[in-house]
C-alpha positions as CSV (number, residue, x, y, z in Angstrom):
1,X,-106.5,-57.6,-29.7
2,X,-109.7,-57.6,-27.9
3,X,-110.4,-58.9,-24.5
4,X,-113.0,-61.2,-23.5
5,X,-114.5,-61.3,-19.8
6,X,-117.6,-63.1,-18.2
7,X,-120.1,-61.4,-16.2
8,X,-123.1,-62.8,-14.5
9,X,-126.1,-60.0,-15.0
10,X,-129.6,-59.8,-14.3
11,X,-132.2,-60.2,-17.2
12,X,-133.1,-56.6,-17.1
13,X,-129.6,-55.4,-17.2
14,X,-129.1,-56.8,-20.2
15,X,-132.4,-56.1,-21.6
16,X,-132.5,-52.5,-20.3
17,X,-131.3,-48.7,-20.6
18,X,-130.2,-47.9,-23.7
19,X,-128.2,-50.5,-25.4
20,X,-129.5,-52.2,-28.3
21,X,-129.5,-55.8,-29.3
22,X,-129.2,-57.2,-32.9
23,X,-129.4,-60.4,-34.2
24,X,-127.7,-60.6,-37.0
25,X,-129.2,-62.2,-40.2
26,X,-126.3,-64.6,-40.2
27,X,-128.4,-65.8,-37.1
28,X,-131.7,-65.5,-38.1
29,X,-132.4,-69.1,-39.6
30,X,-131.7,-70.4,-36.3
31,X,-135.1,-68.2,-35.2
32,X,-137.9,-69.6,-33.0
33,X,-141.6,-69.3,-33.9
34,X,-143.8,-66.5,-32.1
35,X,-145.3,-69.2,-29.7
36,X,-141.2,-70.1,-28.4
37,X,-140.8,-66.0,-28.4
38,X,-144.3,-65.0,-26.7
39,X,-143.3,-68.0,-24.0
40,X,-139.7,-66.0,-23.0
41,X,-140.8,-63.0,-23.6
42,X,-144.1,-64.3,-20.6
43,X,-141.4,-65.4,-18.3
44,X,-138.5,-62.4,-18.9
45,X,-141.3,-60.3,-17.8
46,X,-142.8,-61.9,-14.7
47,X,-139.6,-62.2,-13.5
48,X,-139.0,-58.9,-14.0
49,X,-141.8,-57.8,-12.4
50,X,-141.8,-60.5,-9.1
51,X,-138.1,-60.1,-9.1
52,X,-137.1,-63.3,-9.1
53,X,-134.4,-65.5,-10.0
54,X,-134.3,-67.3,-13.5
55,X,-131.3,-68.6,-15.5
56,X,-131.9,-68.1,-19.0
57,X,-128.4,-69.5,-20.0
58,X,-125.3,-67.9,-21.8
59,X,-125.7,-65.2,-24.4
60,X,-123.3,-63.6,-25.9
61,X,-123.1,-59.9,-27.6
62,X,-120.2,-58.4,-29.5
63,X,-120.4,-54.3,-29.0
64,X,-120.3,-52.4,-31.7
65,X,-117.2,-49.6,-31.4
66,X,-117.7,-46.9,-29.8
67,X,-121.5,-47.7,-29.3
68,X,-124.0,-48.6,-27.5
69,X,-125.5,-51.7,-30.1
70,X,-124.5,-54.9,-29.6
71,X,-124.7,-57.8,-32.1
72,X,-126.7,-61.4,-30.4
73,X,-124.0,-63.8,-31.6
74,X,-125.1,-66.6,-29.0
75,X,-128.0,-66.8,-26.4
């Protein structure tokens, strides 16, 4: 049985190094138009780059075994 824990990270934790993030086509109809992606993907970065603080909710990945991929299954 797996175990589940909660951690609190910083947006470029999760987005960084070299994990990747899937979203998994179970997921996809629940997608966002480019202008919903281009205006997350705006803020991720400037608050990347001024280092501040933004709370972009919950998400929740699912690692692959033994890997560094992780499936999106909430976020």
């Amino acid at each position: 049985m797996s175990s589940f824990r909660g951690e609190e990270k910083t947006v470029g934790s999760v987005l960084g190094g070299s994990r990747t993030l899937t979203v998994p086509s179970y997921q996809r109809e629940y997608s966002w138009t480019e202008d919903e992606v281009t205006d997350l993907w705006t803020d991720l970065v400037e608050t990347l780059d001024d280092r501040a603080d933004h709370f972009i909710g919950i998400i929740v990945l699912v690692r692959k075994q033994d890997s560094q991929e992780y499936d999106v299954i909430d976020g």
